[in-house]
N, C-alpha and C positions, 0 to 999 in steps of 0.2 A: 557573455550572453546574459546573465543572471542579473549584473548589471544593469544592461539596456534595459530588463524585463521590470525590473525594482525603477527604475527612470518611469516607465512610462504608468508602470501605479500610483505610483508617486504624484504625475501630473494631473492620471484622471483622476486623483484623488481632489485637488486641486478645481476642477472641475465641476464636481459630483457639490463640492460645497457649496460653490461658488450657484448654482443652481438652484440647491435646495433654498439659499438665500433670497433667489430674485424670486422665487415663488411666493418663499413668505410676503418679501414685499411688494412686489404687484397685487398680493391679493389683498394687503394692507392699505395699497393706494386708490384700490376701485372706489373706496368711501369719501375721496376726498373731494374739493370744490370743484365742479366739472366746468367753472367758470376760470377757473384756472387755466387748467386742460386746454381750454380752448386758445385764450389769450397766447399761450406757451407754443402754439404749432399753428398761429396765423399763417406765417408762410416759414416751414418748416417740419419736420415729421413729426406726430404726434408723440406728446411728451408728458412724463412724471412726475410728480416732487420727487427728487432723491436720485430716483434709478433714471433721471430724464429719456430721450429716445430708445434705449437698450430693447424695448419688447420689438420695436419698427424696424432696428437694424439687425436684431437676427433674423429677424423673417423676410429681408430683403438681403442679406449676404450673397445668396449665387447670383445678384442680381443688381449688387452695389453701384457701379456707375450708371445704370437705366435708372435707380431709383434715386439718385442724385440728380440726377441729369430733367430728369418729369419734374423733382422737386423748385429746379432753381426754372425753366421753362413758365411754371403755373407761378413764379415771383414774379411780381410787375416792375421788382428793381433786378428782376435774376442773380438775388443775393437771399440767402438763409439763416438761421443761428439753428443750430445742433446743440444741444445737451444730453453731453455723457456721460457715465455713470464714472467718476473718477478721473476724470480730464477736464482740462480747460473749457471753458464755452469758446464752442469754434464757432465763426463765420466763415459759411461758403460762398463765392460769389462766381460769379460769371458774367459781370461787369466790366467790361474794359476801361472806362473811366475809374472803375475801384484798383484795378490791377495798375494801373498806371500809377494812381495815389501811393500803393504800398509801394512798388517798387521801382518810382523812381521819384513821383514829387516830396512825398516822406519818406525817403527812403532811409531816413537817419532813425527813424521812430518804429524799424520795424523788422530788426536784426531775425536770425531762424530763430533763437531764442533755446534758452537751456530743455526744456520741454520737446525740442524736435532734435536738437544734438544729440541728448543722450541716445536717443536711438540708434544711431549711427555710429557712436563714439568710440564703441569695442573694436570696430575694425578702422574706422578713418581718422582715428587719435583727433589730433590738431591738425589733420590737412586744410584749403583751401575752403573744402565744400561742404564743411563742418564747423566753422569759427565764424566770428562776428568780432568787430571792432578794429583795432590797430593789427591785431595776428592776422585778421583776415585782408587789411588794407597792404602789410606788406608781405603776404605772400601773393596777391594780387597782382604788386605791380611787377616782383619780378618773374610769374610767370608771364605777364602781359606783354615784358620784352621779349620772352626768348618767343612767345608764338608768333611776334610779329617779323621773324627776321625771316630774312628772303632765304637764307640755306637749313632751315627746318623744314619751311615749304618744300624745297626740292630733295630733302633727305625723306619727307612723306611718301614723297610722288615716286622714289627710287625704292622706295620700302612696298610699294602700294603695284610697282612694275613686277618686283621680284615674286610677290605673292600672288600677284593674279596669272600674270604668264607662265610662273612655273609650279604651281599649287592648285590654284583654284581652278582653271580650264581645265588643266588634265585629271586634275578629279572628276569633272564632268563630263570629258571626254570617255572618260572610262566606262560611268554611270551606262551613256547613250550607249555605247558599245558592247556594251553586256545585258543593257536592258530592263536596270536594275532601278528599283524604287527609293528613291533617295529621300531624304530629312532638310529640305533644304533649310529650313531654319537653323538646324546642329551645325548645318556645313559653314552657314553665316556667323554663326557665334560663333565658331569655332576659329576663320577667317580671322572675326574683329579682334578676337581676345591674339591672337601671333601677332598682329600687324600692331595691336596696341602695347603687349609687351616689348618688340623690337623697337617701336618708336619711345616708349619711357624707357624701359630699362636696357635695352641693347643689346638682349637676348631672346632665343629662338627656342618658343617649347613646342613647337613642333607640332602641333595640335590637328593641322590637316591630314596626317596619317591616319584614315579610317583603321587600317590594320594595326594600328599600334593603343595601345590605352591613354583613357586619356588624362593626364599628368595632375600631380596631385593638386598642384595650384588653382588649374582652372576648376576641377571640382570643389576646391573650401573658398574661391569665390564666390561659387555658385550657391552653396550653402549660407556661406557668411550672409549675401545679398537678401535670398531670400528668408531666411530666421528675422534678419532685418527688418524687412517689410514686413511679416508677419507682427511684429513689434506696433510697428506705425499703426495697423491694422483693426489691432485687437479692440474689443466692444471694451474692457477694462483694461486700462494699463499695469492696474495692482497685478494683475494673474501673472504677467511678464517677469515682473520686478520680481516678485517672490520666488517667482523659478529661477531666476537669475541667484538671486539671494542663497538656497540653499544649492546650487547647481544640479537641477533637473534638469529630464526633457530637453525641450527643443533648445534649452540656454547652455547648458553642459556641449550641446554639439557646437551653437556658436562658440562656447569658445576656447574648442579645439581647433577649429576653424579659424577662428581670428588668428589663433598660435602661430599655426603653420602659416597662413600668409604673411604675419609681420617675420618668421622666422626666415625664412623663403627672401624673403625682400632685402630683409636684413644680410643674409649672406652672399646676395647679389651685387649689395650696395658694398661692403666690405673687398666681393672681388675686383670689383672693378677701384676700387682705391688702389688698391695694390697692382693693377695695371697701370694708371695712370702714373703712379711713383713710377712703378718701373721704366714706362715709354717714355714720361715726361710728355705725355700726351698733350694737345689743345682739347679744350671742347666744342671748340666753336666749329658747326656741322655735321657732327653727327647726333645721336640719339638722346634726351631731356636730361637719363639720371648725369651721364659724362657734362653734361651744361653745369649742372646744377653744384656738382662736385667741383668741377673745375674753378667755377666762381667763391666756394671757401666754404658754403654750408653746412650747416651738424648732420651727423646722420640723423639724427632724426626728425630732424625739420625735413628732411632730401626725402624719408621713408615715407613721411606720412603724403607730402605731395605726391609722389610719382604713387602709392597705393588710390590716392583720391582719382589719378588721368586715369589711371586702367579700370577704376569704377564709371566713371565717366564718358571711357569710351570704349568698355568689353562689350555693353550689350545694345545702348542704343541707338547704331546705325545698324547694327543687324534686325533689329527689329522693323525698322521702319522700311529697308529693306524689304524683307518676309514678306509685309503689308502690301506693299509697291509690287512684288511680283504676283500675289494674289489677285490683286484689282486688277495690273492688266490683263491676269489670264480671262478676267470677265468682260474685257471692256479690247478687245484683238484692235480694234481700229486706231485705239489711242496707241497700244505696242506699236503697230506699224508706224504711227507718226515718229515715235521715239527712236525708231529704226533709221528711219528717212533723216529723219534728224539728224543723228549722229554721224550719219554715212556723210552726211555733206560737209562736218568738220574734223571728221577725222585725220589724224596722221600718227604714222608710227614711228617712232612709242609716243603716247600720249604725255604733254605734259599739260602746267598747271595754266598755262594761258589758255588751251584750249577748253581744258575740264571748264574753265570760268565760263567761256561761251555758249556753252549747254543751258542755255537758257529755257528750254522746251521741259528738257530732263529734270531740271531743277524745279522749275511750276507742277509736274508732277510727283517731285517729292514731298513736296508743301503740300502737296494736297492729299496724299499719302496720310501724312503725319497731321494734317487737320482733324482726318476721320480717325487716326491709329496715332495716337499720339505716344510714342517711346515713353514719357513722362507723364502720368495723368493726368496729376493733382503736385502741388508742391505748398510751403506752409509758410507764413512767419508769425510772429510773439509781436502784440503792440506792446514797446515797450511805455507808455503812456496813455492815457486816457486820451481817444481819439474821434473823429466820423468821419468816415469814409465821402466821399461825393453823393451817393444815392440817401445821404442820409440818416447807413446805419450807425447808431452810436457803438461805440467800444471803447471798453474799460481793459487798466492797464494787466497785463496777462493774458487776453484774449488771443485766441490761435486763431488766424485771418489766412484762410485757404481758397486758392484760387485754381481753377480747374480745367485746367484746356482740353480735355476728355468732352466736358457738360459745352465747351465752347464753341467748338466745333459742330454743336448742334444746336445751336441757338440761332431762330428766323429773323429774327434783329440783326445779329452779324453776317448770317452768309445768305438769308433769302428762302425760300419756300423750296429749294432746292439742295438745299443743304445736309440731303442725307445722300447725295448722288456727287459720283467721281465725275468732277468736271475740271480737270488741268487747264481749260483756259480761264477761270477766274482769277488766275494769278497773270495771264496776261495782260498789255496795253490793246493790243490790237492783232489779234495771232495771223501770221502769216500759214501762206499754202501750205509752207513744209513742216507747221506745226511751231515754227518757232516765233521770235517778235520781242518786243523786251518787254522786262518782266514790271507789274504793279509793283508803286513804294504801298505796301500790307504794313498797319500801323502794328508792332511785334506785342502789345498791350493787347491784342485781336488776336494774336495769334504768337502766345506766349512760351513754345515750344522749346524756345534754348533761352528762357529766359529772357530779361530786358532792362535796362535802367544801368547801374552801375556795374550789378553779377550777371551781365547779359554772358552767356557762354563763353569763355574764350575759345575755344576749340571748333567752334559752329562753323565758319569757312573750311578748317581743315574737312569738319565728319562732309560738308557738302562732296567737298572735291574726292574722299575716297568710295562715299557713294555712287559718283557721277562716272568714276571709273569703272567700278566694279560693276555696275547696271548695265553700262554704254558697253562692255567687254563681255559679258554674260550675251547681252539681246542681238548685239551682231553675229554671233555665233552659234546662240543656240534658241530655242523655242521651251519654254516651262511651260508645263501643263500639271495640276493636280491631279493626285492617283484616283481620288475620289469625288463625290461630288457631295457633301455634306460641306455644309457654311462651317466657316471656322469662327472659334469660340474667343474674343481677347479676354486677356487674363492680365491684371493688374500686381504686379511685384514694387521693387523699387522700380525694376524696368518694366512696360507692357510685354505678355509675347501673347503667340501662337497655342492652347492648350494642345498638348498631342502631338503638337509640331505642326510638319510643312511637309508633307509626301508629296513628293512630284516625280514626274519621267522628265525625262530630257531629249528633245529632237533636235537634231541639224537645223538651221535655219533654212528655208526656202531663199536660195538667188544666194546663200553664203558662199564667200570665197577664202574664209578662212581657212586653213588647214585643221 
């Protein structure tokens, strides 16, 4: 305890200085060219010499992506420059024509770059979703074969049966039957994170057991994730570094957190070597790490990949999820369509041909994740002196950040209507029952899983285990929130829910499930 107690003086110590500093110096800047000033936040928030936007962005933090979001809006290219006290000059945009430039016409000119790795680096080492250049081209391509093979899809969908049929229902089953006010976001994340360790690593942490604790792993994700993004975050990156440096505070927790995950992983990865000796196992069909082993890889190339899939897909289709059962509880006529919908293709047990057909389902998830995007903002490093299509120039180190949060609400992209849930703007022409087939949406518009060459690989999987769990949930049961206060998005690496997702649970009206 004494410990923790010396940690957190420590920090505010850290703090307290770091304070007394910007005072001096903002009160040192008031005297300076206010011709400057101006020039420096045309279109952008007002800025410094020195300390650039730092006085704008604390006074806008509980209110970070509104006040991005109005900033790029009032741009007549809906692009910005940010200067930070101690970071790169970023460019923000909300440009679809820029986003398409970074990531896919240049896309060789515009790696994450050392600047956004290191963030991430303590817990995703060298995986995938962390590296740039030849490491990242061939860890690329061979996860790109094993997502595409036809018995990972059906080991998904077999993974995705056992857990909703015999997990997730009757946890809700229960809920209704007792009456009881549930978390439905805990029970999602809870969900993604079994369903995502069974699928990479081939083991079951059991995480649905409300009665049981819940296991150390998913809490030093949880940690690891968020210390994370608080990193990305920060109005000064020095404050980070130094806490890292002498291991304070919130950096001493990361990484004990990092520890136990790599440690955790690591002896996951080691048991299962020693299964495969012993069975003389194949890999081919079941679960990513047994692929990845089986094919001849180091442990530690196999760790840091399968650590990057379960960051990737612990939190956000639980999120968007969450989002999607919010809106319809506002919007009952679109549930019923999605009802109606599903009803007319279902068969049990659902497989992946039909989850595909859920064309209805799908338009509302998009639209979900338009307004709630799992992923807000994401970054890269020009590696060269550059300009974008709208114009703006950029010099080489520039952090060029693109924001499908600010996107999603831009009247250029989706129309004077663009702050309203409306699932048929992803349709061609919606039929009676709601369904029809779906708009080609240019993914530069609508940058959610990415696009150009690191477009998601896993994006058709997270559809289809959404499309499951939604279509399985709404035929059987009715979500309703405990409360009636708007819920709050909160930006991490992943978005969620502040506070969570209190709902009750009813039977469906006309169900004939058991």
């Amino acid at each position: 305890m004494a410990m923790w107690v010396f940690d957190d003086l420590v920090e505010g110590l850290f703090l307290v200085l770091l304070f007394l500093f910007l005072f001096l110096t903002i009160t040192l800047s008031v005297g300076f060219d206010h011709a400057f000033k101006k020039k420096a936040c045309r279109f952008g928030p007002p800025s410094y010499p020195f300390i650039g936007c730092l006085v704008s962005f604390y006074q806008n933090r509980p209110r970070l992506l509104e006040w991005y979001t109005d900033l790029l809006s009032a741009s007549p290219s809906q692009t910005i420059v940010v200067h930070r006290l101690g970071a790169r000059r970023t460019v923000v945009t909300a440009n679809a024509a820029n986003v398409e430039y970074v990531l896919k016409t240049n896309f060789s000119n515009f790696p994450k770059g050392k600047p956004f790795t290191e963030i991430l680096g303590d817990l995703l080492g060298f995986g995938i979703f962390n590296v740039d250049g030849d490491l990242w081209s061939s860890q690329r391509k061979l996860a790109s074969h094993e997502f595409s093979t036809k018995s990972l899809r059906e080991f998904v969908v077999r993974i995705l049966e056992e857990e909703v049929e015999g997990r997730l229902l009757p946890l809700l089953e229960s809920a209704m039957e007792k009456n009881e006010v549930l978390d439905l976001q805990e029970v999602l994340r809870r969900f993604a994170f079994e369903t995502v360790c069974k699928v990479s690593l081939g083991v079951d942490p059991c995480c649905l057991d409300l009665s049981r604790p819940v296991p150390p792993l998913f809490r030093a994700f949880d940690r690891a994730s968020e210390i994370c993004a608080m990193r990305g975050m920060a109005p000064v990156y020095a404050v980070w570094k130094m806490k890292r440096a002498f291991n304070v505070g919130s950096e001493r927790k990361l990484k004990e957190s990092v520890q136990l995950v790599h440690s955790s992983v690591r002896e996951i990865i080691q048991n299962k070597k020693r299964k495969l000796e012993e069975d003389s196992a194949e890999g081919d069909g079941g679960d990513l790490l047994t692929r990845l082993l089986s094919a001849g890889h180091g442990e530690e190339v196999v760790r840091d990949m399968v650590i990057s899939f379960i960051m990737a897909g612990r939190d956000t289709t639980s999120a968007a999820m969450t989002w999607l059962f919010w809106l319809l509880s506002q919007h009952p006529p679109i549930e019923s369509a999605i009802v109606a919908h599903v009803d007319s293709l279902y068969r049990n047990p659902l497989d992946f041909e039909t989850l595909k057909e859920m064309n209805f389902l799908k338009a509302c998830l998009c639209e979900s994740m338009r307004l709630y995007p799992p992923v807000v903002w994401d970054s890269k490093h020009a590696a060269a002196d550059d300009t974008l299509p709208d114009g703006t120039a950029l010099r080489e180190g520039d952090r060029v950040t693109y924001f499908p949060y600010g996107m999603g609400r831009m009247e250029h992209l989706w129309g004077k209507d663009r702050f309203e849930f409306r699932p048929d703007r992803w349709l061609e022409e919606p039929e009676a029952d709601g369904g029809g087939p779906l708009k080609a949406v240019s993914p530069y518009k609508f940058p959610v899983f990415q696009a150009g060459p690191r477009v998601c690989l896993g994006k058709e999987m997270a559809f289809i285990q959404m499309k499951y769990v939604v279509a399985s949930i709404l035929r059987r049961f009715e979500i309703r929130p405990a409360g009636t206060n708007r819920p709050v998005f909160v930006p991490l690496l992943t978005a969620h829910m502040a506070g969570g997702f209190k709902v009750v649970v009813r039977k469906r009206s006309g169900s004939n499930e058991p």
